[in-house]
C-alpha positions in Angstrom: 6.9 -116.9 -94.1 5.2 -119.0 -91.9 7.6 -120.1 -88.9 9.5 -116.6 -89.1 7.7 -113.5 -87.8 8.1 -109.5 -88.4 9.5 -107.0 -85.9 6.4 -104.9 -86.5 3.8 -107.8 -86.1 5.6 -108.3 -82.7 5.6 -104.8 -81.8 2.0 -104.6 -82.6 0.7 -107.7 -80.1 3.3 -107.7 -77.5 0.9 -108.0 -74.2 -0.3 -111.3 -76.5 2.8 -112.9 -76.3 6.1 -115.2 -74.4 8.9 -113.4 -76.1 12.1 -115.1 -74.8 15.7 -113.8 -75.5 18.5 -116.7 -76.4 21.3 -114.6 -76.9 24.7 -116.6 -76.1 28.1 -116.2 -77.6 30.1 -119.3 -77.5 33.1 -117.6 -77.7 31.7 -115.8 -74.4 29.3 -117.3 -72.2 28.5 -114.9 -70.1 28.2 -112.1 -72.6 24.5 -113.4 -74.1 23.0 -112.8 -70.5 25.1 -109.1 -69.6 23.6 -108.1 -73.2 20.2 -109.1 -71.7 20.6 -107.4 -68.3 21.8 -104.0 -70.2 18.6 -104.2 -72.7 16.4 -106.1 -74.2 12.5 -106.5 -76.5 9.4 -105.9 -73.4 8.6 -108.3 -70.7 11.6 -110.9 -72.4 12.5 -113.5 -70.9 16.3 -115.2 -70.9 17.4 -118.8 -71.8 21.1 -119.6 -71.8 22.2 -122.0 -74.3 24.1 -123.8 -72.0 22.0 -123.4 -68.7 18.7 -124.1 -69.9 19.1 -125.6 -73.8 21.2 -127.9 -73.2 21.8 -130.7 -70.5 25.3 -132.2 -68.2 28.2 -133.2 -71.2 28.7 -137.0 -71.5 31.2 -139.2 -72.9 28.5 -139.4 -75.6 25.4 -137.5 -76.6 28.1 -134.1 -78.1 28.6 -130.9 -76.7 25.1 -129.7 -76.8 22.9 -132.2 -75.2 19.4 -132.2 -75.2 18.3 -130.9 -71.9 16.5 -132.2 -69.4 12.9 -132.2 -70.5 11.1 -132.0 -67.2 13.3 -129.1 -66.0 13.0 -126.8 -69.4 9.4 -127.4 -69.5 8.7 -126.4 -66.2 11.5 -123.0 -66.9 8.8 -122.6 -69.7 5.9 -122.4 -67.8 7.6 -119.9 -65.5 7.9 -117.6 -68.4 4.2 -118.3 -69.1 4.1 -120.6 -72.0 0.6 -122.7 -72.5 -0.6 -124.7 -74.6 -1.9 -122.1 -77.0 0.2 -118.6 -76.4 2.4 -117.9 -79.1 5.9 -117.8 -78.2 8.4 -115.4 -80.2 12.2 -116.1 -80.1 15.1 -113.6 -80.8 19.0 -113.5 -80.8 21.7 -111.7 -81.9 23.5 -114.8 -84.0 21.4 -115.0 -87.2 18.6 -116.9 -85.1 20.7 -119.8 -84.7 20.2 -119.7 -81.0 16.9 -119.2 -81.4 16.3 -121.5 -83.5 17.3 -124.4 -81.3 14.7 -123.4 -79.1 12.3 -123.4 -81.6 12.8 -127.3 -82.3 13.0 -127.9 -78.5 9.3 -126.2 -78.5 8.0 -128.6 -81.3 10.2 -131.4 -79.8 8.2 -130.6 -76.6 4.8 -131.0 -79.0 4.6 -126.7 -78.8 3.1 -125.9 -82.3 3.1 -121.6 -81.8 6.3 -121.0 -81.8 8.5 -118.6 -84.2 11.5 -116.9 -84.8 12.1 -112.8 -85.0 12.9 -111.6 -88.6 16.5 -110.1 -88.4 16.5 -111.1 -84.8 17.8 -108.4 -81.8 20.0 -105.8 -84.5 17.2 -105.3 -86.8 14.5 -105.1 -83.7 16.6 -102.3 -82.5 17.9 -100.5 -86.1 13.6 -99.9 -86.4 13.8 -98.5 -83.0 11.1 -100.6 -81.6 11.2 -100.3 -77.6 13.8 -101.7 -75.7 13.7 -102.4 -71.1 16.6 -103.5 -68.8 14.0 -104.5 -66.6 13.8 -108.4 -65.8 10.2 -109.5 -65.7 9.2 -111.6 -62.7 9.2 -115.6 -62.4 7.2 -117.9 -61.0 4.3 -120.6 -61.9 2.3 -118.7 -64.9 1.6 -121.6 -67.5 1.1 -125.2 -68.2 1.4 -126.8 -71.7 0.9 -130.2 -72.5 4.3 -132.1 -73.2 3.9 -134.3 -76.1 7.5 -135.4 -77.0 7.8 -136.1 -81.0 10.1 -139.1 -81.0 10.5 -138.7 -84.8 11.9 -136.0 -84.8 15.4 -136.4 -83.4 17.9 -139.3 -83.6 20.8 -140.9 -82.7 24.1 -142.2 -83.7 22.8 -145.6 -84.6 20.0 -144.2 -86.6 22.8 -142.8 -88.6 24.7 -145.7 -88.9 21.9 -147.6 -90.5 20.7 -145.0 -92.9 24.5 -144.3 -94.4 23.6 -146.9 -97.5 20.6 -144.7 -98.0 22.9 -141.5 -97.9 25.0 -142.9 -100.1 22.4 -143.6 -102.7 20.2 -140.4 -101.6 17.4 -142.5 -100.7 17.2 -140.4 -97.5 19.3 -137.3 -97.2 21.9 -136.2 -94.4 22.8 -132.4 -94.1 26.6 -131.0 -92.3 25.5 -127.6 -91.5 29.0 -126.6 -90.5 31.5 -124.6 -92.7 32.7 -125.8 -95.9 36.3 -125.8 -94.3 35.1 -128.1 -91.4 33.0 -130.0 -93.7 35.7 -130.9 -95.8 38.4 -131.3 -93.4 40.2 -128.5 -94.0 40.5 -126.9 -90.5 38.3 -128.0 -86.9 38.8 -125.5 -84.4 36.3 -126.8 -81.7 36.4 -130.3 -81.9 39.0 -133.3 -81.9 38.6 -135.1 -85.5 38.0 -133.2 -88.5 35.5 -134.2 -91.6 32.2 -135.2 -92.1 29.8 -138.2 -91.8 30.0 -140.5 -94.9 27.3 -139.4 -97.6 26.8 -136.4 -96.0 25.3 -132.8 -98.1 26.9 -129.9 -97.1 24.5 -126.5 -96.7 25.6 -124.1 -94.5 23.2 -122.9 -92.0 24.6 -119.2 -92.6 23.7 -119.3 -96.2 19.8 -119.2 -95.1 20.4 -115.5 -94.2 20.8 -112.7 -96.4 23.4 -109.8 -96.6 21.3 -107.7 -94.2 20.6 -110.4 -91.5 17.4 -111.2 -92.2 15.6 -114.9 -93.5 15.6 -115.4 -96.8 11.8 -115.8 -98.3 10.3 -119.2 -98.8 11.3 -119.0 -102.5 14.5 -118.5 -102.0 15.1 -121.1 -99.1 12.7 -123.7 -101.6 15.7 -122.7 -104.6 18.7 -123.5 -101.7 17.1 -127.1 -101.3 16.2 -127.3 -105.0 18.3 -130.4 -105.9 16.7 -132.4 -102.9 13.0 -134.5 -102.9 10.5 -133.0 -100.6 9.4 -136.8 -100.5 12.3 -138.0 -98.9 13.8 -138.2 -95.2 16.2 -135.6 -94.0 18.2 -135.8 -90.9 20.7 -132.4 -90.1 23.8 -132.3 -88.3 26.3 -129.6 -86.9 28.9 -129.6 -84.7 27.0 -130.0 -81.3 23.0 -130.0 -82.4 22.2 -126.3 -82.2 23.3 -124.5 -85.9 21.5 -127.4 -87.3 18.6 -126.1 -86.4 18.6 -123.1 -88.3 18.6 -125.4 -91.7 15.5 -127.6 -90.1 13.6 -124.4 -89.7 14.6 -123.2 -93.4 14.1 -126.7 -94.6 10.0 -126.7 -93.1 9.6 -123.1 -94.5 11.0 -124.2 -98.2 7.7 -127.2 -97.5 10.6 -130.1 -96.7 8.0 -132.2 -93.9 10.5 -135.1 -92.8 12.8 -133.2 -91.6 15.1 -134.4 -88.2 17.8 -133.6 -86.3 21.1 -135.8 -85.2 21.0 -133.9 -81.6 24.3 -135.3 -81.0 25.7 -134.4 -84.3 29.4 -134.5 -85.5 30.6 -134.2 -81.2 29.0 -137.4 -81.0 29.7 -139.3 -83.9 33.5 -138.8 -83.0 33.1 -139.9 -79.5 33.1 -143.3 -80.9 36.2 -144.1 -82.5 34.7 -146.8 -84.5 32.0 -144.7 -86.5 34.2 -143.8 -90.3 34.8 -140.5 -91.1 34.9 -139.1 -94.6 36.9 -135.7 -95.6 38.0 -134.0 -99.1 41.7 -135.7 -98.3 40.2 -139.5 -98.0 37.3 -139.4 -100.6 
C-alpha cells in the first residue's frame, strides 16, 4: 500500500511524525472531540470536520465547503507540519474523515501524507499506547502551499463533461449509497438521485469486513471495468466520503483522479442542473 500505512510502522516512528485525529460523527458533532479528550494515539492532534475541514455554508459550494486555506494551513503548522514531515491521519469512520484530510494535504501541495490502516479500533484492539493528554499549540512548522487547481472542480466543470459521462470518455463516480444513488430514499438532503451519467461505487465497499483497506489488488479489481487513461471526477453527498474512493482510486494506480468538492449539496442548489434517478431513467 502506498498511501495507507500500518499501526505497527506508526508505533515504531512516532517521535518522527504529525499524527492528527479527525474523528467526527455527523450524527454527533461534539462526540468526535469528547472521544479525543477521553483518549487518543501519542502527541495527536485534533481537526474537526466541521471547525477546521470545512469552511462557512453558502447558498452554493454544499454542506462541506472547502475551508479556508490560509487558516487550515496555518492550524497545520501549529501541529507541526513542514514541508517534509510525514503526517499520519486516523478516525473511527472507516478513514473517511481522514481521508478528507488527506486530499486537503495534497490539495495544499503536501505529498507525505497517509492514512492509518484500520484507523482508531484496530490501533487500540493491538493495544498500541493510548494519552488523554492534549499536546501543546503554537507556531512549530511551515510548509510551502502549492494549491493543485486540478484537482478539484466545480459545478460547471460538471455540466460540460456530462456528454463525456454519458459516453464514458471521462468518468463521474456517486460515492453515496445505492438507495441514495438511485433515488430510493435521501435522508440528509432535499432532492433525491444522482448526477446524469453518473457510476455508482460506494466508498464503504473499499473496506473489508474487519475495517481495514482492502490491498491494491483488490481496490485495482473494484475499478476493473474503468480506463486508468481516462479522467475521473468523485462525488458524495457534501465532498468528504468522496474522498475515501479518490484515495482507493490512486492506490488501485487511477492518476486523474478529482473531486466535485461541492458534490450532490451543490448540484441541487441550483434548480436548473437535471437530475437522473432509477424512477426517471
Amino acid at each position: 500500500m502506498r498511501l495507507i500505512v500500518e499501526p505497527n510502522w506508526v508505533k515504531d516512528n512516532l517521535e518522527q511524525l504529525v499524527i492528527i485525529d479527525c474523528r467526527f460523527d455527523l450524527n454527533a458533532p461534539h462526540k468526535g472531540r469528547e472521544s479525543y479528550l477521553s483518549e487518543h494515539l501519542p502527541n495527536a492532534y485534533y481537526f474537526d470536520l466541521v471547525h477546521d475541514l470545512s469552511g462557512e455554508k453558502q447558498k452554493h459550494g454544499g454542506r462541506h465547503p472547502l475551508p479556508d486555506t490560509q487558516l487550515l494551513k496555518e492550524k497545520l503548522e501549529m501541529a507541526g507540519v513542514t514541508d517534509d514531515i510525514t503526517v499520519v491521519l486516523y478516525d473511527d469512520q472507516n478513514s473517511s474523515m481522514a481521508s478528507r484530510l488527506w486530499w486537503l494535504l495534497n490539495y495544499y501541495g503536501h505529498k507525505n501524507s497517509y492514512v492509518l490502516n484500520g484507523g482508531f479500533q484496530e490501533w487500540k484492539r493491538l493495544g498500541y499506547p493510548l494519552e488523554s493528554t492534549v499536546p501543546p499549540s503554537g507556531k512549530k512548522g511551515a510548509f510551502t502551499l502549492k494549491l493543485q487547481k486540478d484537482m478539484v472542480v466545480s459545478a460547471p466543470y460538471i455540466i460540460d463533461k456530462m456528454q463525456s459521462f454519458e459516453q464514458r470518455d471521462s468518468y463521474l463516480i456517486d460515492s453515496r449509497e445505492e438507495k441514495r444513488y438511485k433515488g430510493i430514499e435521501e435522508p440528509i438532503d432535499n432532492k433525491a438521485g444522482h448526477i446524469p451519467g453518473a457510476l455508482h461505487y460506494f466508498w464503504m465497499e473499499n473496506i473489508n469486513d474487519s475495517g481495514r483497506w482492502k490491498n491494491q489488488q483488490e481496490l485495482a479489481d473494484r475499478f476493473a471495468e474503468l480506463d486508468k487513461n481516462k479522467e475521473v471526477i468523485v462525488y458524495c453527498g457534501s465532498g468528504v466520503t468522496a474522498c475515501p474512493n479518490i484515495l482507493a482510486l490512486k492506490e488501485a494506480g487511477f492518476s486523474n483522479v478529482k473531486l466535485y468538492s461541492g458534490s450532490w449539496s451543490d448540484w441541487i442548489s441550483c434548480d436548473e442542473n437535471p437530475i437522473e434517478s432509477c424512477e426517471n431513467r
